[in-house]
VEXDREN-474084 format. One line per field, with one value per atom (N, C-alpha, C, O): residue number from 1; x, y, z; atom name; residue in three letters. Coordinates in steps of 0.2 Angstrom, whole numbers, always signed. Layout:
resi (NUM | ...)
xx (X | ...)
yy (Y | ...)
zz (Z | ...)
name (CA | ...)
resn (ALA | ...)
end
This chain:
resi (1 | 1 | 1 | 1 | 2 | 2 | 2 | 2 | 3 | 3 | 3 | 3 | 4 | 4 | 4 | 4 | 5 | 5 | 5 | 5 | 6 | 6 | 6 | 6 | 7 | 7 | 7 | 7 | 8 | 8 | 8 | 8 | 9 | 9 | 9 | 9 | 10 | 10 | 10 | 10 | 11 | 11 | 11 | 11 | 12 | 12 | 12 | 12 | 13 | 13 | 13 | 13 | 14 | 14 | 14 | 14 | 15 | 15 | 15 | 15 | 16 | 16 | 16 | 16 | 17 | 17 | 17 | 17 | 18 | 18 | 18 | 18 | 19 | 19 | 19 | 19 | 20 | 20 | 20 | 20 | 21 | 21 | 21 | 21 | 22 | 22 | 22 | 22 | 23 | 23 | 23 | 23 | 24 | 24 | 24 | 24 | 25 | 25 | 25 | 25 | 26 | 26 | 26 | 26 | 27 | 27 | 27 | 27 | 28 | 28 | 28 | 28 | 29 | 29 | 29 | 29 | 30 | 30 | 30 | 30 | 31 | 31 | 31 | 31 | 32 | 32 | 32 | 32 | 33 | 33 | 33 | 33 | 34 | 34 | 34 | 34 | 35 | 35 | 35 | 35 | 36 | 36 | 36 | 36 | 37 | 37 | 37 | 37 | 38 | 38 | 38 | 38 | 39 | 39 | 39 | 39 | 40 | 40 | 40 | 40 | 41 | 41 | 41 | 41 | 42 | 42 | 42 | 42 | 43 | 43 | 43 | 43 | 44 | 44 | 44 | 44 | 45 | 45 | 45 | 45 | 46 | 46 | 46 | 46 | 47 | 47 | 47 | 47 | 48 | 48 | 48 | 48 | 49 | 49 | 49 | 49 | 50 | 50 | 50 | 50 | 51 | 51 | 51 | 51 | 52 | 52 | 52 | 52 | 53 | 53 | 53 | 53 | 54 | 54 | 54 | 54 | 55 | 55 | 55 | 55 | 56 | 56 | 56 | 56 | 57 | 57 | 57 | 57 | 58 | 58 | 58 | 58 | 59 | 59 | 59 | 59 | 60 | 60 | 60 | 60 | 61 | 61 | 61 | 61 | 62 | 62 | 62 | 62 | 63 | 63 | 63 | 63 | 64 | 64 | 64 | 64 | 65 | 65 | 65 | 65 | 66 | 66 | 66 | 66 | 67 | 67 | 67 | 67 | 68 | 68 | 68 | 68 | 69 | 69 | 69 | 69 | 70 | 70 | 70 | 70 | 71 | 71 | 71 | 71 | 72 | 72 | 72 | 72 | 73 | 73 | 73 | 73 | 74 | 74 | 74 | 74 | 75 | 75 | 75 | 75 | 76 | 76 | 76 | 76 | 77 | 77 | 77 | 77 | 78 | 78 | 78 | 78 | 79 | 79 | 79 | 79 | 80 | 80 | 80 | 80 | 81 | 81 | 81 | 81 | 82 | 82 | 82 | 82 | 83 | 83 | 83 | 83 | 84 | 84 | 84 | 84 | 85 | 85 | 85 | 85 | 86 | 86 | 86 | 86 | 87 | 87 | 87 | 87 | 88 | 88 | 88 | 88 | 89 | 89 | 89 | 89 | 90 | 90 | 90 | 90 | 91 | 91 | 91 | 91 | 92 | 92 | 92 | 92 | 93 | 93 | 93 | 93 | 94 | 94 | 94 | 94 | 95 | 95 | 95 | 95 | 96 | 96 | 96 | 96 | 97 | 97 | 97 | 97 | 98 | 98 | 98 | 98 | 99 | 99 | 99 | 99 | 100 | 100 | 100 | 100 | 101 | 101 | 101 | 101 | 102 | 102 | 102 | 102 | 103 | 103 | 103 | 103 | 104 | 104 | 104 | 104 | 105 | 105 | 105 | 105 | 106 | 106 | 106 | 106 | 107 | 107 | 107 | 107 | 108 | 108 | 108 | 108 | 109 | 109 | 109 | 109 | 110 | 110 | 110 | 110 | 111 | 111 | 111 | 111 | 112 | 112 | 112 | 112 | 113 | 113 | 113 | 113 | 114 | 114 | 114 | 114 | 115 | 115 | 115 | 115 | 116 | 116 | 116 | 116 | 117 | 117 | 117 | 117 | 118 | 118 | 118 | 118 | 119 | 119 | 119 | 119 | 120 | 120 | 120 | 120 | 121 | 121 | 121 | 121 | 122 | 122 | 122 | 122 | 123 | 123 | 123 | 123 | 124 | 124 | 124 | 124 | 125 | 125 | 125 | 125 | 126 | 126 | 126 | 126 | 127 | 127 | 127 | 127 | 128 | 128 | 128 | 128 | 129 | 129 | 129 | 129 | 130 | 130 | 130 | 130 | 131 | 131 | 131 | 131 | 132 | 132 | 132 | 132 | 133 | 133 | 133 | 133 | 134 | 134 | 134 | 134 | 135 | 135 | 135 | 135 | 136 | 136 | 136 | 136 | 137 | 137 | 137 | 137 | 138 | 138 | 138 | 138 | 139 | 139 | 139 | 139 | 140 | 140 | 140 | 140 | 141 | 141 | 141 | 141 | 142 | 142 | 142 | 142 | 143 | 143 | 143 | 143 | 144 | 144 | 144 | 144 | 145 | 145 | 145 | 145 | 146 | 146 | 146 | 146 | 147 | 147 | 147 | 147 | 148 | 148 | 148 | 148 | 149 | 149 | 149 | 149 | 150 | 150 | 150 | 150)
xx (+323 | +323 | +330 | +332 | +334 | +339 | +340 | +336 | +345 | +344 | +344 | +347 | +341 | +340 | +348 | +351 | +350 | +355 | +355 | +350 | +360 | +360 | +358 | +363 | +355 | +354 | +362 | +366 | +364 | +368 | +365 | +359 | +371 | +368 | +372 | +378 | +368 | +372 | +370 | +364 | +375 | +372 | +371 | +373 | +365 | +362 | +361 | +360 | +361 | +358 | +351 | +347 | +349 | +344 | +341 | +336 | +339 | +335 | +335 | +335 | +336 | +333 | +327 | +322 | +329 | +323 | +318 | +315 | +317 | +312 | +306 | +305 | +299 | +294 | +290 | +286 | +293 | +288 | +283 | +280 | +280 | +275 | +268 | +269 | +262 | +256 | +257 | +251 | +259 | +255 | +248 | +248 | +243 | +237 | +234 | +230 | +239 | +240 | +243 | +242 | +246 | +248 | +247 | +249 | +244 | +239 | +243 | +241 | +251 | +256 | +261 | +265 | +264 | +269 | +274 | +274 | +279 | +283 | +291 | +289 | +296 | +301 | +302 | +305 | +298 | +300 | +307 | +310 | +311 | +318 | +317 | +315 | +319 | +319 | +317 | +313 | +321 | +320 | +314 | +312 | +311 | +305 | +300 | +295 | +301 | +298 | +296 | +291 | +300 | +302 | +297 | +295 | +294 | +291 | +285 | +280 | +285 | +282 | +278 | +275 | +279 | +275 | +267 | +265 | +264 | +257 | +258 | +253 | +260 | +260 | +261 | +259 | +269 | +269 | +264 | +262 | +262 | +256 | +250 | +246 | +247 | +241 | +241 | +236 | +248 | +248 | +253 | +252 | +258 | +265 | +270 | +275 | +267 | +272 | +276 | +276 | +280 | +285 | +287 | +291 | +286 | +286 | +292 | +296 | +295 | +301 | +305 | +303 | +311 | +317 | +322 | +321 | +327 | +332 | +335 | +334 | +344 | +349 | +354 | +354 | +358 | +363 | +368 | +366 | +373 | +382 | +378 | +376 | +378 | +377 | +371 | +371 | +366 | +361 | +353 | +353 | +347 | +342 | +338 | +337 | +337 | +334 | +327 | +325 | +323 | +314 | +312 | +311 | +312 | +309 | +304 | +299 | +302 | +297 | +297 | +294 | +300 | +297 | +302 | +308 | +298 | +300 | +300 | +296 | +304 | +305 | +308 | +311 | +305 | +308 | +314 | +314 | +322 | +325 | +330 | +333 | +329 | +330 | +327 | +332 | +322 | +318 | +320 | +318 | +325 | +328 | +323 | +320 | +321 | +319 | +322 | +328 | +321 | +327 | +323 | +317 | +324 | +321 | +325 | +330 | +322 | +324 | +322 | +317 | +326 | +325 | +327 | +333 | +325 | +329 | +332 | +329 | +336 | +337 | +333 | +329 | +334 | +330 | +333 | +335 | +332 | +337 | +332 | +326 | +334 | +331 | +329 | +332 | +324 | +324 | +327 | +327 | +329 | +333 | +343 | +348 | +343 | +348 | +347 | +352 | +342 | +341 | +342 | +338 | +346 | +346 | +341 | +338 | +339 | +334 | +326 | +325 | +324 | +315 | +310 | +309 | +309 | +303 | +299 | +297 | +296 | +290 | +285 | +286 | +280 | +274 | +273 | +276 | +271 | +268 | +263 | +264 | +258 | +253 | +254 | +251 | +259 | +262 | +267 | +267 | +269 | +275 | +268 | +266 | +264 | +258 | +254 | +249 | +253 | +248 | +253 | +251 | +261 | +264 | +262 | +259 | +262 | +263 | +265 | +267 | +264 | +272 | +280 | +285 | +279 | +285 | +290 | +296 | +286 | +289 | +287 | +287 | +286 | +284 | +293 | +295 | +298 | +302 | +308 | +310 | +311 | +319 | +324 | +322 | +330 | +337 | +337 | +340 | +336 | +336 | +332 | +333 | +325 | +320 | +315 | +316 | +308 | +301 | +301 | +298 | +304 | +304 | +307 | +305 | +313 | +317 | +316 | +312 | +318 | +313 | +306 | +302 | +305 | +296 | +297 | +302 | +294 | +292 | +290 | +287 | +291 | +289 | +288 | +292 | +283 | +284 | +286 | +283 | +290 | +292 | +293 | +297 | +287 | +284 | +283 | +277 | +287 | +285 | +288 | +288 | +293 | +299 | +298 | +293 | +301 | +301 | +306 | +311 | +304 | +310 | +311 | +306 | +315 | +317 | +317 | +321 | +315 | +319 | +323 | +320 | +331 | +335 | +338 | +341 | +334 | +339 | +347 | +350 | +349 | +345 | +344 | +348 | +338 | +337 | +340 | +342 | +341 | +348 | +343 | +337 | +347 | +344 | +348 | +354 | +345 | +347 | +344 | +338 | +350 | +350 | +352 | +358 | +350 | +353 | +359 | +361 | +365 | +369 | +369 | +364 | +375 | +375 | +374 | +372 | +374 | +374 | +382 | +384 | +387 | +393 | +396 | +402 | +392 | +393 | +390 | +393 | +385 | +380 | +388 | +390 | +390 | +390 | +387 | +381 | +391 | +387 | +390 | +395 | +383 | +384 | +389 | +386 | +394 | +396 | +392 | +390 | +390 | +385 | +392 | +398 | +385 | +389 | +394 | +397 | +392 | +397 | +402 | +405 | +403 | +411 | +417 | +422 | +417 | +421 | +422 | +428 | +417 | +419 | +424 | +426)
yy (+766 | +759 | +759 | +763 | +753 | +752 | +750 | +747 | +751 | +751 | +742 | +738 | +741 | +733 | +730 | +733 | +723 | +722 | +718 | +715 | +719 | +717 | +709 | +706 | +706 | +700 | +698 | +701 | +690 | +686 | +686 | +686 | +684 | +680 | +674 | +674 | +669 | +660 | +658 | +657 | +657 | +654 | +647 | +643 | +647 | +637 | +636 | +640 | +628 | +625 | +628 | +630 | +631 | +634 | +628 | +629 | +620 | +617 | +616 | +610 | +621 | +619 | +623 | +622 | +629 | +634 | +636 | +641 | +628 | +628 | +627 | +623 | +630 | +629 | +624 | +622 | +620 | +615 | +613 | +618 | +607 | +607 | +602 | +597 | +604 | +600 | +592 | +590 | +589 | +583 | +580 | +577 | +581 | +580 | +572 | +570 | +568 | +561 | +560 | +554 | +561 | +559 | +562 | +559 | +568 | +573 | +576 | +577 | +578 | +583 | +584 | +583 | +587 | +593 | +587 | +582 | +590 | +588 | +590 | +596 | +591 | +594 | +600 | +605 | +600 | +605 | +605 | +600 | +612 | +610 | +612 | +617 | +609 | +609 | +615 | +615 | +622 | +625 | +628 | +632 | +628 | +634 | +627 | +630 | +621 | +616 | +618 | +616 | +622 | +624 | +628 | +629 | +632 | +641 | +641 | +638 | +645 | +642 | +648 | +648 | +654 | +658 | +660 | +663 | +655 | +657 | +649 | +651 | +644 | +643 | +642 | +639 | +650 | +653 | +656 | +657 | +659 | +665 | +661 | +666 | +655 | +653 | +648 | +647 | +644 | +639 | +639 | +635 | +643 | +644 | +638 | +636 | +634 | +630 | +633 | +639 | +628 | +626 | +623 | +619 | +622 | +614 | +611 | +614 | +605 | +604 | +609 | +614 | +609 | +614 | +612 | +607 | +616 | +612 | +613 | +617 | +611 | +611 | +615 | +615 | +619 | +625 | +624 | +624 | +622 | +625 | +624 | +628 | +616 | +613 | +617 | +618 | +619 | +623 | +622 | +623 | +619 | +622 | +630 | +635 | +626 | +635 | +634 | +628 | +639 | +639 | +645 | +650 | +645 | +649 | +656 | +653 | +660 | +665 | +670 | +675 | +668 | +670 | +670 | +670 | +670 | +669 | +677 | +681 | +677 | +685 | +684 | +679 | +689 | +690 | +692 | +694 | +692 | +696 | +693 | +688 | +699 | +697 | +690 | +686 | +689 | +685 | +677 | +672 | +679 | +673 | +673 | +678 | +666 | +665 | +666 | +664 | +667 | +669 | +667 | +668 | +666 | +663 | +668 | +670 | +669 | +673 | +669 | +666 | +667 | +663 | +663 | +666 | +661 | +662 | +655 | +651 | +653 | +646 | +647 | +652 | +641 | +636 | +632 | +626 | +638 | +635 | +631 | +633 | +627 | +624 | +629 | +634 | +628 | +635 | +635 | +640 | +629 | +631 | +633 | +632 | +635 | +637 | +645 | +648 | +648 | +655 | +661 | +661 | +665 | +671 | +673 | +671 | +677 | +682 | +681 | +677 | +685 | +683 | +680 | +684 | +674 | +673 | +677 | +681 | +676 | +679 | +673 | +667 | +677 | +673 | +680 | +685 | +678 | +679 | +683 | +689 | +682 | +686 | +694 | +699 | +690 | +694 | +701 | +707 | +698 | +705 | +707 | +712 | +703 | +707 | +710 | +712 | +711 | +716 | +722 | +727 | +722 | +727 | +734 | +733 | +740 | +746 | +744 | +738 | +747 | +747 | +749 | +746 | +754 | +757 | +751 | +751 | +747 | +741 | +735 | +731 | +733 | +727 | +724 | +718 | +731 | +728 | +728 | +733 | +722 | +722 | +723 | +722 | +724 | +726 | +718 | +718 | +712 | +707 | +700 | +694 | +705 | +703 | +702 | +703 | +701 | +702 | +696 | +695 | +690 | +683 | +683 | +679 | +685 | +684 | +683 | +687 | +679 | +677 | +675 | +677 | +672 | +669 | +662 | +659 | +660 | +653 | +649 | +653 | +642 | +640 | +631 | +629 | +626 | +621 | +617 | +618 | +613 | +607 | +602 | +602 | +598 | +590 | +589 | +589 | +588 | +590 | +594 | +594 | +599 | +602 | +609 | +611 | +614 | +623 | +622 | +618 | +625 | +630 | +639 | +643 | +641 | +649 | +652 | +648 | +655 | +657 | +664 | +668 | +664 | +668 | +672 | +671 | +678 | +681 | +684 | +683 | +686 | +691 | +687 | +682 | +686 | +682 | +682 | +688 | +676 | +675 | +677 | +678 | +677 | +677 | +669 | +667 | +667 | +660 | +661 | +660 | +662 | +665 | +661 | +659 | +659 | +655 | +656 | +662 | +649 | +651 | +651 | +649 | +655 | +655 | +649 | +644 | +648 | +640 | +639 | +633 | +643 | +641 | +639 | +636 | +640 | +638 | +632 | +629 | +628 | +624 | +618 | +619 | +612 | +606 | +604 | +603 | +599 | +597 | +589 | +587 | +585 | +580 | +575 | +577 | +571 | +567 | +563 | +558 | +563 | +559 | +554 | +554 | +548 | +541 | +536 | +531 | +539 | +537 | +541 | +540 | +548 | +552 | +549 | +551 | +544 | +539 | +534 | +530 | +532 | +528 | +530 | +526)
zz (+949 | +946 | +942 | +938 | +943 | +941 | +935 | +933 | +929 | +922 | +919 | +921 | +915 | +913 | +910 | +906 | +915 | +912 | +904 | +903 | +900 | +895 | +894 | +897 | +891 | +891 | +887 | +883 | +890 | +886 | +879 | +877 | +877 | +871 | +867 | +866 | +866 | +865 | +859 | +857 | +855 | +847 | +849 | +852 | +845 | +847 | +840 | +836 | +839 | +832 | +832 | +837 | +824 | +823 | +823 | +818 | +824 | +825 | +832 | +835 | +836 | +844 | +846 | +850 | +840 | +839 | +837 | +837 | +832 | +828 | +831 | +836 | +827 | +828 | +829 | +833 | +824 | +821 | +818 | +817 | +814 | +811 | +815 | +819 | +812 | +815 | +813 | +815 | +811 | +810 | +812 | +818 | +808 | +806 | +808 | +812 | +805 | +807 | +812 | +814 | +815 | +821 | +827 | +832 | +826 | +829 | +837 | +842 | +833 | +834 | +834 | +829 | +839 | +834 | +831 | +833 | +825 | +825 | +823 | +823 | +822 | +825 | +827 | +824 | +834 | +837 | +841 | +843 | +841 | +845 | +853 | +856 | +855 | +863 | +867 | +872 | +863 | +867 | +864 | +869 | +859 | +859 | +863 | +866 | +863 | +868 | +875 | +878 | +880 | +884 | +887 | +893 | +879 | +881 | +886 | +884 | +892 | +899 | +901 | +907 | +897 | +898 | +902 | +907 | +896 | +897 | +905 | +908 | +907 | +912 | +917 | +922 | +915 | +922 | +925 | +931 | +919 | +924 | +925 | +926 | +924 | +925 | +930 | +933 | +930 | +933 | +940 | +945 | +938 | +942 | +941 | +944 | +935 | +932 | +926 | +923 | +924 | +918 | +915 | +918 | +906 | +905 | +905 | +909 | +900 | +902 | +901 | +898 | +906 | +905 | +897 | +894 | +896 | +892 | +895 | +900 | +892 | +896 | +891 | +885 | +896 | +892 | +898 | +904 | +897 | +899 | +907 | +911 | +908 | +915 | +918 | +925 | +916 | +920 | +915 | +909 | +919 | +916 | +915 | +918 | +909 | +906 | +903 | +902 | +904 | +903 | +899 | +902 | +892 | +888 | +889 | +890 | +890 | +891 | +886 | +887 | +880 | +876 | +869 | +869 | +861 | +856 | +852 | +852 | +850 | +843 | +837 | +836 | +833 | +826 | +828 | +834 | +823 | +822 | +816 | +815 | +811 | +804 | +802 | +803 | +801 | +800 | +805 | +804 | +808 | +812 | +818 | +820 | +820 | +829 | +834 | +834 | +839 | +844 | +849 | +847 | +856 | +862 | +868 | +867 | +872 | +881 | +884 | +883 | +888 | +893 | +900 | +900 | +905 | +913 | +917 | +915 | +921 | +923 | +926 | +928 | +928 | +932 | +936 | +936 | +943 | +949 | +957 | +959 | +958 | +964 | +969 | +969 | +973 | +977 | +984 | +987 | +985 | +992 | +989 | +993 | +981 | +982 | +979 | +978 | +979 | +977 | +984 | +989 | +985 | +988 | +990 | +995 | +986 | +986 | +990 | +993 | +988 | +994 | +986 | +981 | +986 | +978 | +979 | +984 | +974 | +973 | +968 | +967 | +966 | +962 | +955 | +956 | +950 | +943 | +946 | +944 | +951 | +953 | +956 | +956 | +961 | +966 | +958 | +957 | +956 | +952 | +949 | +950 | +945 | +940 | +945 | +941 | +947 | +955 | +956 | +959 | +954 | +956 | +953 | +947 | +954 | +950 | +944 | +944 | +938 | +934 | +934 | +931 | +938 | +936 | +941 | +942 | +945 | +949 | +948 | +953 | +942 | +938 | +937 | +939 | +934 | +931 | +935 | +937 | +935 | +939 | +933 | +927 | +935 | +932 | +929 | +923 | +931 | +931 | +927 | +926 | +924 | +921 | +925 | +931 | +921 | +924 | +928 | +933 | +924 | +929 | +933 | +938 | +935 | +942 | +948 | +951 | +949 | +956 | +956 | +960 | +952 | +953 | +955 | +952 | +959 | +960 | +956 | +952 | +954 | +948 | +950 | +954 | +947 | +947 | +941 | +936 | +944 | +937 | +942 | +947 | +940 | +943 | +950 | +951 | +954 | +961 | +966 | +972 | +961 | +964 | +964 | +960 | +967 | +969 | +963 | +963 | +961 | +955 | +957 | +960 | +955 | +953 | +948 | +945 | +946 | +937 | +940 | +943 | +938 | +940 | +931 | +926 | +935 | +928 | +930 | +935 | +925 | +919 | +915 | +914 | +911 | +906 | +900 | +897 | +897 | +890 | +884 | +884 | +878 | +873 | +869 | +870 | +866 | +861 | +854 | +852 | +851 | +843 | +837 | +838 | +832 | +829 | +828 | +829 | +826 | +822 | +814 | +810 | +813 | +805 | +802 | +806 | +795 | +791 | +793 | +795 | +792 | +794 | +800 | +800 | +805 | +811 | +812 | +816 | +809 | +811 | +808 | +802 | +812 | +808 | +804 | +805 | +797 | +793 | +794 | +795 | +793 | +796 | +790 | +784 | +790 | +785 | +781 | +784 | +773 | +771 | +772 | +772 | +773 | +772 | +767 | +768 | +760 | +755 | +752 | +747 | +757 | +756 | +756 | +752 | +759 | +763 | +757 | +757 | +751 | +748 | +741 | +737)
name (N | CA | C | O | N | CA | C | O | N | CA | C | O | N | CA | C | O | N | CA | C | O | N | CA | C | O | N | CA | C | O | N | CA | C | O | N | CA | C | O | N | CA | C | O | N | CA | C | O | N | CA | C | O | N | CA | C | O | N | CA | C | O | N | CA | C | O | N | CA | C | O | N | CA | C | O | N | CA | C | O | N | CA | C | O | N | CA | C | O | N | CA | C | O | N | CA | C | O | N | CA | C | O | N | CA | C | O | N | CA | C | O | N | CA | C | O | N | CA | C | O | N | CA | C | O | N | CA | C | O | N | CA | C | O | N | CA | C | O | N | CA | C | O | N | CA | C | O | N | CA | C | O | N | CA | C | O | N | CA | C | O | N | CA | C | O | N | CA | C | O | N | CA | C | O | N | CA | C | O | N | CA | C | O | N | CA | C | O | N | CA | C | O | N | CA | C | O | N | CA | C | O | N | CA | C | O | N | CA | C | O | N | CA | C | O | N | CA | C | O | N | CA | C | O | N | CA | C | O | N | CA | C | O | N | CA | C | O | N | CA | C | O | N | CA | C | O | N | CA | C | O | N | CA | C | O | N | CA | C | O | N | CA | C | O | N | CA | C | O | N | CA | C | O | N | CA | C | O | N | CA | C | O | N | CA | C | O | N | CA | C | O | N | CA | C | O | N | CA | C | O | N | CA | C | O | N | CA | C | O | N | CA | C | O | N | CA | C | O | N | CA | C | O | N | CA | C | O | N | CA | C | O | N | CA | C | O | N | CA | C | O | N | CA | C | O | N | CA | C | O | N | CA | C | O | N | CA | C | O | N | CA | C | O | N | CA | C | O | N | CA | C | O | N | CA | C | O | N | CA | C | O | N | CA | C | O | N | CA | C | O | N | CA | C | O | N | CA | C | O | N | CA | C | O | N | CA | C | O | N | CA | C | O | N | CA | C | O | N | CA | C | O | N | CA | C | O | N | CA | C | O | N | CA | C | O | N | CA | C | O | N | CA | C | O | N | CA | C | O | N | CA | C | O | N | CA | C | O | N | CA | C | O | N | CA | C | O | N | CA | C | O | N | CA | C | O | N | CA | C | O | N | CA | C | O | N | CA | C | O | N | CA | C | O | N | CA | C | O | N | CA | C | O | N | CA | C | O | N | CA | C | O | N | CA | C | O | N | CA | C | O | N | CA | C | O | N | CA | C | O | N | CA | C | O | N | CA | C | O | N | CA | C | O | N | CA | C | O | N | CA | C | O | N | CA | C | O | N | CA | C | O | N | CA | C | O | N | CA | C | O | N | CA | C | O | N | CA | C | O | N | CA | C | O | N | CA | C | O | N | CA | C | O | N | CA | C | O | N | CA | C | O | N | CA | C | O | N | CA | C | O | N | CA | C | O | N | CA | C | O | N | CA | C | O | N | CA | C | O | N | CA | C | O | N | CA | C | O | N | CA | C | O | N | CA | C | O | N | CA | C | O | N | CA | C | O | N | CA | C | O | N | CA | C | O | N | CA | C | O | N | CA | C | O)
resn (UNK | UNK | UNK | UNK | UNK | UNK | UNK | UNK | UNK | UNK | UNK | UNK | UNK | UNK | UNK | UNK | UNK | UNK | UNK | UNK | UNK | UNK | UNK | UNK | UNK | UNK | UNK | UNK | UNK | UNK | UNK | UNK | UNK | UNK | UNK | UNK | UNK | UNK | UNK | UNK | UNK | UNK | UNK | UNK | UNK | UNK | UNK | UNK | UNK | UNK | UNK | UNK | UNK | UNK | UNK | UNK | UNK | UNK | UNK | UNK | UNK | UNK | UNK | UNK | UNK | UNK | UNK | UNK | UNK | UNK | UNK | UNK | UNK | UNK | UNK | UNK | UNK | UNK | UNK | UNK | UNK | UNK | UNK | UNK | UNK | UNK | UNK | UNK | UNK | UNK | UNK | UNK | UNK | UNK | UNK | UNK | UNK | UNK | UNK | UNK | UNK | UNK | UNK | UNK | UNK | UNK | UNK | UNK | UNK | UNK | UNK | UNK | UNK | UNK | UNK | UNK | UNK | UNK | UNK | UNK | UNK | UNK | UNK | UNK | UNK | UNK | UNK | UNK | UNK | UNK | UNK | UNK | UNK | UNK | UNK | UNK | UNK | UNK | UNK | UNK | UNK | UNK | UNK | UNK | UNK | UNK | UNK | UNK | UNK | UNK | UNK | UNK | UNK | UNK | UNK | UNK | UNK | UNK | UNK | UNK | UNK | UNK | UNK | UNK | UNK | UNK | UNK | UNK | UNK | UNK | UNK | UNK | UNK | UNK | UNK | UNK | UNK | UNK | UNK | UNK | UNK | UNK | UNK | UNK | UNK | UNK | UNK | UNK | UNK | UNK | UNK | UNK | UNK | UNK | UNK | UNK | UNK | UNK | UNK | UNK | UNK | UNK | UNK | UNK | UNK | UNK | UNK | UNK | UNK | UNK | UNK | UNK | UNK | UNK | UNK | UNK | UNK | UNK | UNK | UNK | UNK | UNK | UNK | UNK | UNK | UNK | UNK | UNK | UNK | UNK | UNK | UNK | UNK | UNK | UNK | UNK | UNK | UNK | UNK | UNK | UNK | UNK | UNK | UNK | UNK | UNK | UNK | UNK | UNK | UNK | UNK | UNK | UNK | UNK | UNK | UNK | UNK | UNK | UNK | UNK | UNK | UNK | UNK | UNK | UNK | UNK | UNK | UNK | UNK | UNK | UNK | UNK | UNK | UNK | UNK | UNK | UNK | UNK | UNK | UNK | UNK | UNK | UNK | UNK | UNK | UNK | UNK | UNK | UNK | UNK | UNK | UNK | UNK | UNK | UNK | UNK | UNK | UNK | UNK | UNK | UNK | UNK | UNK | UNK | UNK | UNK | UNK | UNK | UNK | UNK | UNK | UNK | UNK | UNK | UNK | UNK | UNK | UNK | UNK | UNK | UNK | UNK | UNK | UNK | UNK | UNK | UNK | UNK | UNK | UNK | UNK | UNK | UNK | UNK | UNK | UNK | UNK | UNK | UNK | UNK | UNK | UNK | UNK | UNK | UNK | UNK | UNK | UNK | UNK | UNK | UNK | UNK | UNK | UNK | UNK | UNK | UNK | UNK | UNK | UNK | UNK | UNK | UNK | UNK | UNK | UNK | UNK | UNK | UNK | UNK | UNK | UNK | UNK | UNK | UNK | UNK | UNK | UNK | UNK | UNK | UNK | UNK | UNK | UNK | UNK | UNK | UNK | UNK | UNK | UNK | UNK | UNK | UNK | UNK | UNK | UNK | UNK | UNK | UNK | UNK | UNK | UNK | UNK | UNK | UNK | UNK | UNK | UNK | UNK | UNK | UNK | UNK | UNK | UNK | UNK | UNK | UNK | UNK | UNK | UNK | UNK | UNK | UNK | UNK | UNK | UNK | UNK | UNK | UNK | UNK | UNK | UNK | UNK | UNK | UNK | UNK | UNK | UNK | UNK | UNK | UNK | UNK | UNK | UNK | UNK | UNK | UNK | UNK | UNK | UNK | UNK | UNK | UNK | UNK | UNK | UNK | UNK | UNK | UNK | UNK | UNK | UNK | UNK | UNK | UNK | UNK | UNK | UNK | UNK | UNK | UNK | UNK | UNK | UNK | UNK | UNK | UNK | UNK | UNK | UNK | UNK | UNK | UNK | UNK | UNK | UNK | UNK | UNK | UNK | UNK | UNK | UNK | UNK | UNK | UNK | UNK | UNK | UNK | UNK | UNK | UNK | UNK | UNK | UNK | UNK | UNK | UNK | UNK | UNK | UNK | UNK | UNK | UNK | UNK | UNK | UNK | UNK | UNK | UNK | UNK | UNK | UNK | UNK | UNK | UNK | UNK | UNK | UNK | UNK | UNK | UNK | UNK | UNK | UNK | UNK | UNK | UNK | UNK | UNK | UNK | UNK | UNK | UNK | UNK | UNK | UNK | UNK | UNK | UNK | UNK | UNK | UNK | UNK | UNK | UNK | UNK | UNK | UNK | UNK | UNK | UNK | UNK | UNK | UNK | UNK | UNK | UNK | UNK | UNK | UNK | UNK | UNK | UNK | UNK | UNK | UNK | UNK | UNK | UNK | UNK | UNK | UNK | UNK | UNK | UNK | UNK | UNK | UNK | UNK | UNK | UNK | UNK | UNK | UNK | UNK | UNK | UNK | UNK | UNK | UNK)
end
C-alpha cells in the first residue's frame, strides 16, 4: 500500500463554509456556503449520487466531508470529472466498501474513482482530495461601506 498523498490546501471566504442556520419560518437553511452545500457523503454511499457541485480554479468539486481545526471549518473534497474523461477503471461506494481494509485505501483517497451522479450525467470523483480552509479576517475583502466616499 502506497503512502497517502498530501491533500492541497485552498484558502476560501470563510462564508463558503459556513454551516448555516434553520429558519423555522421559512422552513430552511439559510446562509449556507456552497461548499459545505455540496457535502455528498452520505449520498454517495446510499445513492451513488452528489449534490450540487461548487466551482474551484475551472473545475468542479463535491464535498465528503467537514472538520474541526482550531475551531475553524474546513471541507475535503474530490473533483468532479465527466466520466469519459477519467483514465482509470471506476468503481462504486459498494464495490470500495466490500473491500478488505487494508484495500479500502488508495494513495489518492477513499473516493477516487467512484462513479457518481449529478442529474442525468457519469461523474468521477478524482483525487487526491483537497482541503478548503478558511481564510484569515485579513485575507477576506472587506466590502466598501457606501458613505466612505461621502
Amino acid at each position: 500500500m502506497s503512502a497517502p498523498v498530501t491533500p492541497k490546501k485552498y484558502r476560501v471566504d470563510p462564508a463558503r463554509l459556513a454551516s448555516g442556520t434553520w429558519c423555522h419560518t421559512r422552513d430552511r437553511l439559510i446562509g449556507e456556503g456552497d461548499i459545505s452545500a455540496s457535502y455528498s457523503a452520505d449520498k454517495i454511499g446510499l445513492e451513488g449520487k452528489v449534490r450540487k457541485p461548487f466551482a474551484w480554479q475551472n473545475a468542479l468539486w463535491v464535498c465528503t466531508g467537514m472538520r474541526l481545526m482550531e475551531s475553524n471549518r474546513y471541507a475535503e473534497a474530490y473533483r468532479l470529472v465527466p466520466e469519459r474523461f477519467f483514465n482509470g477503471e471506476p468503481t462504486t461506494y459498494q464495490e470500495v466498501a466490500c473491500l478488505p481494509a487494508a484495500e479500502r485505501f488508495k494513495p489518492e483517497g477513499f473516493y477516487h474513482g467512484m462513479r457518481v451522479r449529478h442529474g442525468k450525467q457519469n461523474f468521477i470523483l478524482v483525487g487526491p482530495c483537497a482541503s478548503f480552509v478558511p481564510k484569515s479576517n485579513s485575507e477576506v475583502p472587506k466590502q466598501a461601506d457606501l458613505f466612505d466616499a461621502l
